[in-house]
VOGU-3710 file (C-alpha; in Angstrom, 3 decimals, decimal comma):
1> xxxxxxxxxx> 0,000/0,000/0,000  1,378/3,359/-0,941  1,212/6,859/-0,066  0,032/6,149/3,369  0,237/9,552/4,682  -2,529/10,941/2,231  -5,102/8,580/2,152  -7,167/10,350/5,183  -6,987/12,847/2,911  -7,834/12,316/-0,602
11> xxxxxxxxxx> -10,774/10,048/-0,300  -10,674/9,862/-4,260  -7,186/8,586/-4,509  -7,556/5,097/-4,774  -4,964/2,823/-3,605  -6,132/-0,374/-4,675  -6,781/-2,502/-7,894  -10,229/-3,239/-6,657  -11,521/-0,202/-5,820  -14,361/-1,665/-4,001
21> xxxxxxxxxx> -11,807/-2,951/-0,899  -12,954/-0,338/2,030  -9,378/-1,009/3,488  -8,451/1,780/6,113  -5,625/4,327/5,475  -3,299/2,513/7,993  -3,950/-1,109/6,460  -0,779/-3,006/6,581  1,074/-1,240/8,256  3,851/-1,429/10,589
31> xxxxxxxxxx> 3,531/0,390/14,073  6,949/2,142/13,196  5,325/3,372/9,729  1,862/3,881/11,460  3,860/5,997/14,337  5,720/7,976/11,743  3,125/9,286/9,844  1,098/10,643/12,818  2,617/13,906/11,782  2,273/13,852/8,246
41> xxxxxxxxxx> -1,476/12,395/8,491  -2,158/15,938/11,195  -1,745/18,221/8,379  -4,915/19,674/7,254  -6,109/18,238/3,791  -7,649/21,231/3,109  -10,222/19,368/1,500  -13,153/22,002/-0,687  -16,021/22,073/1,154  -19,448/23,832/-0,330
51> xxxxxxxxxx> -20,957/26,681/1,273  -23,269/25,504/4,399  -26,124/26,781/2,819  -25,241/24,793/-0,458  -25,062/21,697/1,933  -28,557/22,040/3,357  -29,795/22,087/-0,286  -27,745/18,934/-0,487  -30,068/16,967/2,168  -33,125/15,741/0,365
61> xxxxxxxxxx> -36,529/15,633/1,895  -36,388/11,901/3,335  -32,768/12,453/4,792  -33,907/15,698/6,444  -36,390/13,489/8,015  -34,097/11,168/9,371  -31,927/13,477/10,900  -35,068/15,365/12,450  -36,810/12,149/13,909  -32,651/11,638/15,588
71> xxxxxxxxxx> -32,263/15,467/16,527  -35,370/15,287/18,154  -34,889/11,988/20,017  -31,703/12,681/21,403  -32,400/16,347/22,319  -34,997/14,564/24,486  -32,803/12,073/25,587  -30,766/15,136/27,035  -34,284/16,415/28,725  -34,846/13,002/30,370
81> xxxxxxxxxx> -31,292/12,456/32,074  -31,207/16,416/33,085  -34,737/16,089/34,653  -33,109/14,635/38,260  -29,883/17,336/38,255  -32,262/20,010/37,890  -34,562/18,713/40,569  -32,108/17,208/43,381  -33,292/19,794/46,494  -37,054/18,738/45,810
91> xxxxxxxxxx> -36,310/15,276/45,636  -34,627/15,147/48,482  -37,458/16,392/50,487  -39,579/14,218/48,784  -37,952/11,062/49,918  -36,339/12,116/53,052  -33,009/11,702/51,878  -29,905/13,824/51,242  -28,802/14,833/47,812  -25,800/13,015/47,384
101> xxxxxxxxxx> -28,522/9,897/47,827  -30,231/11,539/45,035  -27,490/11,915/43,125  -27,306/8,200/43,320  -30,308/8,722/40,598  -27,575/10,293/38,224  -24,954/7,775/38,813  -27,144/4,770/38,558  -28,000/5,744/34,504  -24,604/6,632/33,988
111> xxxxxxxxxx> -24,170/2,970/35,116  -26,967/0,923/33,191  -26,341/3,100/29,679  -23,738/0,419/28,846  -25,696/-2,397/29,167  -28,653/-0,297/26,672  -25,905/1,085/24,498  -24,927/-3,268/23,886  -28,461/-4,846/23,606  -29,953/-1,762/21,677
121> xxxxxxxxxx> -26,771/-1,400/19,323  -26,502/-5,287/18,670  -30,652/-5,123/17,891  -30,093/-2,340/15,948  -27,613/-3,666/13,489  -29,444/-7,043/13,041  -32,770/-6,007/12,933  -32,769/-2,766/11,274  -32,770/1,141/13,026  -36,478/1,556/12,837
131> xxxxxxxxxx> -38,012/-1,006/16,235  -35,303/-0,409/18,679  -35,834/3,074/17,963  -39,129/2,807/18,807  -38,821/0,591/21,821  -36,285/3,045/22,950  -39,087/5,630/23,002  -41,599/3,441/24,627  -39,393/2,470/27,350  -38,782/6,594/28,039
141> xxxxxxxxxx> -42,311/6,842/27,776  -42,896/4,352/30,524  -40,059/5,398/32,597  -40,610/8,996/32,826  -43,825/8,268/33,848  -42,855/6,037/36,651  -40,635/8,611/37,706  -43,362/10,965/38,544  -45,150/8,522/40,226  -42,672/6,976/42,525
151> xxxxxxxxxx> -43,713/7,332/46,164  -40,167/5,685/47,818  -36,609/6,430/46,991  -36,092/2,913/46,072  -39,047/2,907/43,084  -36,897/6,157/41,911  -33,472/4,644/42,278  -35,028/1,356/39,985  -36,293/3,560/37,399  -33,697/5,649/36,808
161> xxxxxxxxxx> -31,280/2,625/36,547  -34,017/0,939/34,001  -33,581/4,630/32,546  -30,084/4,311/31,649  -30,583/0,945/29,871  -32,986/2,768/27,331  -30,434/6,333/27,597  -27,662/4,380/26,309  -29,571/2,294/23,741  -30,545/5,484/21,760
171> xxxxxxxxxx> -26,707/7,145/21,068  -25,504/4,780/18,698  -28,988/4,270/16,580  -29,368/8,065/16,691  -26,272/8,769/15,286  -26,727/5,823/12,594  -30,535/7,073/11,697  -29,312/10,683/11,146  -25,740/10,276/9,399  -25,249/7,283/7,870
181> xxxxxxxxxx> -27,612/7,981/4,524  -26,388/11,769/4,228  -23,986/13,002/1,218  -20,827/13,004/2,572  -20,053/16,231/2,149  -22,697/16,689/4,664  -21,963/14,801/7,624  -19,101/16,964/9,472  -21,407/19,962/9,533  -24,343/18,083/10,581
191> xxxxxxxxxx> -22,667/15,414/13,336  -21,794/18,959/14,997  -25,441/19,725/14,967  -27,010/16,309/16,205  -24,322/15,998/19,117  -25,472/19,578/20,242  -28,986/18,024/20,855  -27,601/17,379/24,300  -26,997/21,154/25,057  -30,385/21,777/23,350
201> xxxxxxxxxx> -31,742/19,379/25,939  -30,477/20,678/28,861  -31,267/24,513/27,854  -34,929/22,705/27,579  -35,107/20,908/30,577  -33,837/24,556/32,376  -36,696/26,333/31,164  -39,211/23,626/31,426  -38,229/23,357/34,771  -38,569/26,797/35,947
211> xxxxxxxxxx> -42,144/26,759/34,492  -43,212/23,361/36,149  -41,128/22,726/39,272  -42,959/23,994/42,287  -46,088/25,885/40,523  -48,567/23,215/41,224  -49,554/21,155/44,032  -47,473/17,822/42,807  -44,179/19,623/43,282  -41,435/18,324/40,710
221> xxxxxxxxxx> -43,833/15,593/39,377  -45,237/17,838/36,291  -41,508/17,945/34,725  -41,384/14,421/34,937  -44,867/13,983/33,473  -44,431/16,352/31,027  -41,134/14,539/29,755  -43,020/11,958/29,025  -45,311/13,205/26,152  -43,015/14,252/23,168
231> xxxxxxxxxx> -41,367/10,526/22,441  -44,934/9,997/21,774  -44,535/11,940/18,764  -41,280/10,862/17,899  -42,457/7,551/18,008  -45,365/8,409/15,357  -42,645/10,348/13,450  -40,413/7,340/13,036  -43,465/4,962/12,098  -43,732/7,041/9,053
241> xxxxxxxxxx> -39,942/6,164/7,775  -38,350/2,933/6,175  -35,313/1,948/7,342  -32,411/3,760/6,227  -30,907/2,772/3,232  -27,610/2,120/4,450  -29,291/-0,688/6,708  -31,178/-2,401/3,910  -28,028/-2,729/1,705  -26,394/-4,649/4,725
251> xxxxxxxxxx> -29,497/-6,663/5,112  -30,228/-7,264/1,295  -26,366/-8,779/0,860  -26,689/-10,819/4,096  -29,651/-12,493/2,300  -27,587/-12,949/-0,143  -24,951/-14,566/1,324  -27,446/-16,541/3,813  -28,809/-18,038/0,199  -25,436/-18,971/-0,743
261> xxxxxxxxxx> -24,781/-20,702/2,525  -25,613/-24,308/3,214  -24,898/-24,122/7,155  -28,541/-23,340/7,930  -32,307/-24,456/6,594  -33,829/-21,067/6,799  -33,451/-17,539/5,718  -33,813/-16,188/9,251  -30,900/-18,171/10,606  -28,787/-17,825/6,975
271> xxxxxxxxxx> -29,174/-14,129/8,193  -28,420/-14,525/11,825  -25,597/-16,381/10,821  -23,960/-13,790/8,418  -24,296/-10,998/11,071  -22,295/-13,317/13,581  -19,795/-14,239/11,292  -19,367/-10,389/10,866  -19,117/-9,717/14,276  -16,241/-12,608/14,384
281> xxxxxxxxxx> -14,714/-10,827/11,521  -14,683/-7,344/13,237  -13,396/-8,347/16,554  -10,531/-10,142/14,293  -9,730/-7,024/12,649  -10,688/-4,132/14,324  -10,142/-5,156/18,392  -7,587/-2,905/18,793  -9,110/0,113/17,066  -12,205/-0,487/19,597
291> xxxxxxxxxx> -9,955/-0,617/22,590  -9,157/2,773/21,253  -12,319/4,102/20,817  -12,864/3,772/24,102  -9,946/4,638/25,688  -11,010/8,329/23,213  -14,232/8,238/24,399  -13,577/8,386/28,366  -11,331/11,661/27,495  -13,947/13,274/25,675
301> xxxxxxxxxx> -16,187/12,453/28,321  -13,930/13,781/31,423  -13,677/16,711/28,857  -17,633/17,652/29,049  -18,004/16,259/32,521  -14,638/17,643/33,964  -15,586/21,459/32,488  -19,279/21,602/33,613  -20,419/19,189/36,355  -18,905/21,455/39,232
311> xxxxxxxxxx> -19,341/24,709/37,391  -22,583/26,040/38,956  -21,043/25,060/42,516  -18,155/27,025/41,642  -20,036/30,001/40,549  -22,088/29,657/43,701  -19,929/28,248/46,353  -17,002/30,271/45,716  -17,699/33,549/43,015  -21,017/33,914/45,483
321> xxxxxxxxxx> -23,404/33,925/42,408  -27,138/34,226/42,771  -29,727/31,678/41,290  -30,241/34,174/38,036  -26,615/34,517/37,427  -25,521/30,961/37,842  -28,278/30,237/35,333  -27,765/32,903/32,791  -24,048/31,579/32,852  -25,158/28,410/31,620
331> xxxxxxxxxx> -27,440/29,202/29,238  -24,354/31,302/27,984  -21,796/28,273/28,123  -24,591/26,052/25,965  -25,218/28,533/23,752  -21,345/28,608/23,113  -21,386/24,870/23,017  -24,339/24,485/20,177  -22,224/26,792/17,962  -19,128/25,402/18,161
341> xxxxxxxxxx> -20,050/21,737/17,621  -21,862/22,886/14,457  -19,295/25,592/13,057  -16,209/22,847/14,038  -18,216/19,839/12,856  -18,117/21,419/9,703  -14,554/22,873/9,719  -13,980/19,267/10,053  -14,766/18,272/6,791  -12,113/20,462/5,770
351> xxxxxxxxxx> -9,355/20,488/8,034  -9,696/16,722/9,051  -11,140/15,221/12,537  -8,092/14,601/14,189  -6,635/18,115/13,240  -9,965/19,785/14,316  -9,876/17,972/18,017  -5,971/18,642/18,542  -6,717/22,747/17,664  -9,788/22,875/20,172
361> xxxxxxxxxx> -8,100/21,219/23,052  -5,077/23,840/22,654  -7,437/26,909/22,164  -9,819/25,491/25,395  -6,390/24,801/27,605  -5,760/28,315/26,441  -8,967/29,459/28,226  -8,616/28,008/30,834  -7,212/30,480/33,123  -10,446/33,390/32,392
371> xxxxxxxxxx> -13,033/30,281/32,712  -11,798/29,195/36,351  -10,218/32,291/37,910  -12,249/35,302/36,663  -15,117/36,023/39,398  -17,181/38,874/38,106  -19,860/38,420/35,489  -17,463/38,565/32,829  -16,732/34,961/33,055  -19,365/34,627/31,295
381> xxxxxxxxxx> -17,655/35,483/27,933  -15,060/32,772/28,964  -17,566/30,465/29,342  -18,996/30,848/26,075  -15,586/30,256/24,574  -14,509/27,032/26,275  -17,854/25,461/26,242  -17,471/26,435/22,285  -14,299/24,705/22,288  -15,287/21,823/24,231
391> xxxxxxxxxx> -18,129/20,773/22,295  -16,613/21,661/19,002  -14,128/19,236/20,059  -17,277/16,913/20,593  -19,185/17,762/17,481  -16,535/16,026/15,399  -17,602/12,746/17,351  -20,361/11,524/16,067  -19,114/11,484/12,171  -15,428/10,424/13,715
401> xxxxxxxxxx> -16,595/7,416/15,254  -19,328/6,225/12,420  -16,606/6,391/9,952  -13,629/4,428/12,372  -16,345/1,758/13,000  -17,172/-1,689/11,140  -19,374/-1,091/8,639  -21,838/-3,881/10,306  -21,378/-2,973/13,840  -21,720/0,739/12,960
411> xxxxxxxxxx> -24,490/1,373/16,148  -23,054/-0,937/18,668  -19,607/0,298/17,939  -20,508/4,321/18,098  -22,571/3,651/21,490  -20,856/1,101/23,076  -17,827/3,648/22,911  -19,458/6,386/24,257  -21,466/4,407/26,678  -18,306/2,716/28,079
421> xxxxxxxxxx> -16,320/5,899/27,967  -19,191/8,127/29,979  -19,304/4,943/32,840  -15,065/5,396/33,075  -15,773/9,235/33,626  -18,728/9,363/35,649  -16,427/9,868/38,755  -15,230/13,002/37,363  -17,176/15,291/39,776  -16,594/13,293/42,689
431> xxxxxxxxxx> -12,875/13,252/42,149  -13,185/16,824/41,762  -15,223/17,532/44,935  -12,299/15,700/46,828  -9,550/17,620/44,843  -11,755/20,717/45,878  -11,357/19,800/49,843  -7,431/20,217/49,674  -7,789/23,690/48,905  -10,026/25,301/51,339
441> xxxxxxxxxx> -11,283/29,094/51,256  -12,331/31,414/54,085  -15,994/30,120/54,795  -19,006/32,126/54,690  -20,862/31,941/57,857  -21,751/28,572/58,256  -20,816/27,492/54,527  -17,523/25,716/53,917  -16,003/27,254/50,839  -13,384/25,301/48,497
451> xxxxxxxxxx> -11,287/26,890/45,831  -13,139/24,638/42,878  -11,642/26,390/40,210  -8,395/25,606/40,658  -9,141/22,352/40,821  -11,164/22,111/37,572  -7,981/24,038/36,139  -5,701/21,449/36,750  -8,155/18,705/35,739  -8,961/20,243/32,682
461> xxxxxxxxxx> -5,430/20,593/31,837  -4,738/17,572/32,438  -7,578/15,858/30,568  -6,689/18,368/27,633  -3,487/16,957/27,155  -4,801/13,457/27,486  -6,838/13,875/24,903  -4,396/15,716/22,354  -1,991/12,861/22,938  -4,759/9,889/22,062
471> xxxxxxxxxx> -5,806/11,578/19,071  -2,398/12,722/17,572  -1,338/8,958/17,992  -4,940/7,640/16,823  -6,055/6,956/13,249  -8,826/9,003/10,801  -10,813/7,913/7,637  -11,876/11,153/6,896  -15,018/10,855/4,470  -14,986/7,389/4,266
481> xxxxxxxxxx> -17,945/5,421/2,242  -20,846/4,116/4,161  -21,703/2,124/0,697  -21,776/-2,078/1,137  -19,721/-1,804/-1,358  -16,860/-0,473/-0,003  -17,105/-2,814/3,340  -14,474/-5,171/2,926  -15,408/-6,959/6,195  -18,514/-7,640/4,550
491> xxxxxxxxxx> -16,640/-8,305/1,459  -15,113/-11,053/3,513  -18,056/-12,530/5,312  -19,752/-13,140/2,184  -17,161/-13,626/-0,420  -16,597/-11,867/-3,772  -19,099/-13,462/-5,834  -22,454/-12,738/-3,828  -20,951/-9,490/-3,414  -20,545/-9,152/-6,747
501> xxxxxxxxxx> -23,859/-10,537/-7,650  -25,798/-7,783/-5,095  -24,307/-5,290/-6,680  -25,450/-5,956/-10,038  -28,745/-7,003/-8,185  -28,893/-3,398/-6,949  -27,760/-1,098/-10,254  -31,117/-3,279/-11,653  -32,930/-2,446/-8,916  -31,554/1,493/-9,537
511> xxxxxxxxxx> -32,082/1,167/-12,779  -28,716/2,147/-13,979  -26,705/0,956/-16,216  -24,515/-2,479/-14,859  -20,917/-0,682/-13,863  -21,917/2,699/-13,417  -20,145/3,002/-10,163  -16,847/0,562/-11,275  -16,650/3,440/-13,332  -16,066/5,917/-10,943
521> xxxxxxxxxx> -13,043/4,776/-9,643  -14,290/6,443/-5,705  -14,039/4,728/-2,869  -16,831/7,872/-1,681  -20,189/7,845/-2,818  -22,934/9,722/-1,308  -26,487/8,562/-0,320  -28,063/10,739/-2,795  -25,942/8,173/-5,436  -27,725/4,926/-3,793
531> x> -31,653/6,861/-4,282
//
């Protein structure tokens, strides 16, 4: 394989005889080569990207759908888990117990998203996008519900751990439902925009809460109630859209192969049978490159979790903020963190993921200093600023992750990863809480004060650097091909003839001339190509 340092970067290079072969950048490497082009491999491509407007007109009707029916979803998601943080005091009066036992509410879906993020991801690529989507809903649905009704803290602390499981099924089909069938020029600009449905759901649950937390008789149960009521509607929304038709490519040439194989009697288990052998297959190839997903995920997640968990208690506890300031401060932060996953989700497709991450960790360590140490009102512009950088650095995610991922495991891959790496950082306020004790300030009457900003200085720092250093040494396919054609795993599983055969199958089905893609000679090919 040649040119090795420019394949990230010129997706319409080829490097192969068979064009079709989806092999990564790195393939056959050595880790001395592999090592020795992280440099080269950082430089921005530089790639031409259209103007964003252009790319909206890009998305056609049925792919803006998809992406809405996600957006929505996960913004809600965000509603859901924020629903307990915003309501801890009232709960705690509620049940007769303290608020760190409430918090146990928080930690216990932080917990249980793995386990949703595995059986919801593994259901999702077998069985299609569309049910577990749908089941997801139901289960928040139910859940949310339950919440508002629970009369004991332990009914609370078993629904929010059932909670998690249906949380953490949702990231990876979400990400899958919205991205996956968009042009590919498309999908750094709008990953940025999906993965800012969490600060979207959080500014939500903020406002919904101030409007239904303590103005009726039931106390916090409205928000709860109210939560409830929109997956309705997503749920109708989805019931109106196919599968996407990334998805039934994977499942037509699984048929395919199950025909072809005479291991099992009936199409079901042919089927069954082909999606284990690719998971055998991607474990083969691709372990290590999952151990590494992971390992990048818990960074990003000490990232989001190290820079805002103990914010408001450091605006309160030791800059003395009121309840209006510590909440317009937010509101500012989120609003800095919706446009900079958008604007560096799309600088992405330019510039490259890895480059894009590596430049907003160094301008966010940069900002450190004003967003921890400046105690008027003016750290509010600071906030806007690193939350921007933070969560541009997290807008690349979504897209980064699809396109690192086997093409058959693309939703239990994305969500497992996240889900894994949120449950390795979910101690990141409680380690800074402790840090926080080591540094004590003159207390305020009866209040112990702690100099938190220090500590979320050095964390930050710290986890800044940690992540610069995993992604500078950690690979890219920048615009890689979500086409079955270009999945050499699958290429693998169900060897070059049925392969083959599907693929004239499909330019039938298309009604395109046999070879119209060979011709091409591009390894990317956009959704609009496959309608």
């Amino acid at each position: 394989m040649e040119n090795h340092d420019k394949s990230h970067v010129d997706p319409e290079h080829s490097h192969h005889a068979e064009h079709h072969e989806d092999q990564t950048p790195w393939h056959g490497m050595s880790v001395g080569r592999y090592l020795g082009t992280r440099f080269s491999t950082l430089k921005p491509p530089m790639l031409s990207a259209p103007n964003p407007l252009k790319l909206v007109v890009m998305i056609n009707r049925r792919q803006w759908a998809f992406f809405a029916v996600a957006f929505a979803a996960w913004t809600w998601d965000a509603f859901d888990f924020f629903t307990v943080s915003l309501t801890v005091t009232e709960l705690s009066e509620t049940f007769d117990k303290s608020k760190t036992d409430i918090t146990w509410g928080i930690t216990l879906v932080l917990m249980f998203r793995s386990v949703g993020s595995i059986l919801f991801g593994i259901a999702a690529d077998r069985y299609g996008r569309k049910w577990p989507f749908i089941v997801n809903n139901i289960l928040f649905i139910i859940l949310e519900l339950g919440t508002g009704f629970c009369q004991t803290y332990e009914q609370f602390l078993a629904c929010r751990a059932l909670f998690g499981v249906a949380m953490g099924g949702l990231y990876g089909n979400a990400a899958a439902t919205a991205l996956e069938d968009l042009p590919s020029e498309t999908r750094g600009m709008m990953s940025g925009v999906l993965q800012q449905g969490y600060a979207f759901g959080y500014l939500l649950a903020a406002a919904f809460a101030r409007g239904l937390v303590n103005t009726t008789p039931h106390g916090w149960r409205p928000l709860f109630w109210f939560g409830a009521c929109p997956p309705v509607l997503f749920i109708i929304f989805r019931l109106m859209l196919p599968e996407t038709d990334t998805f039934l490519e994977h499942k037509r040439l699984r048929e395919a192969a199950g025909r072809h194989t005479a291991e099992s009697e009936t199409e079901k288990s042919n089927v069954t049978s082909t999606f284990i052998k690719e998971g055998k297959v991607a474990l083969k190839r691709h372990w290590l490159l999952l151990t590494y997903l992971v390992l990048l995920m818990a960074g990003f997640n000490f990232m989001s979790h190290g820079s805002q968990d103990l914010y408001p208690t450091m605006l309160t506890n030791q800059f003395n903020f009121n309840a209006d300031q510590v909440t317009v401060t937010q509101v500012v932060a989120n609003l800095g963190a919706m446009l900079g996953g958008t604007t560096v989700g799309y600088c992405s497709q330019i510039f490259g993921r890895r480059f894009s991450i590596v430049v907003c960790c160094i301008v966010g360590g940069a900002l450190l200093y004003p967003y921890t140490f400046v105690t008027t009102e003016a750290v509010m512009a600071a906030a806007f600023f690193e939350q921007f950088c933070v969560q541009g650095a997290w807008g690349v995610i979504p897209i980064h992750l699809m396109e690192l991922s086997p093409g058959a495991f693309r939703t239990f891959v994305v969500g497992t990863s996240y889900q894994l790496g949120n449950l390795v950082s979910s101690a990141s306020s409680t380690i800074e809480a402790r840090l926080g004790e080591k540094f004590p300030l003159p207390n305020k009457g009866t209040t112990k004060r702690y100099n938190y900003g220090k500590v979320i200085c050095i964390f930050m720092g710290c986890v800044f650097v940690y992540v610069i250093l995993l992604t500078f040494i950690g690979p890219e396919h920048l615009r890689r091909s979500f086409d079955v054609a270009d999945d050499s795993d699958m290429r693998e599983v169900a060897g070059v003839e049925t392969m083959e055969d599907e693929l004239h199958d499909r330019e039938v089905r298309a009604g395109r001339p046999v070879g119209s893609d060979e011709e091409t000679g591009h390894q990317e090919k956009s959704a609009t190509h496959r309608e």
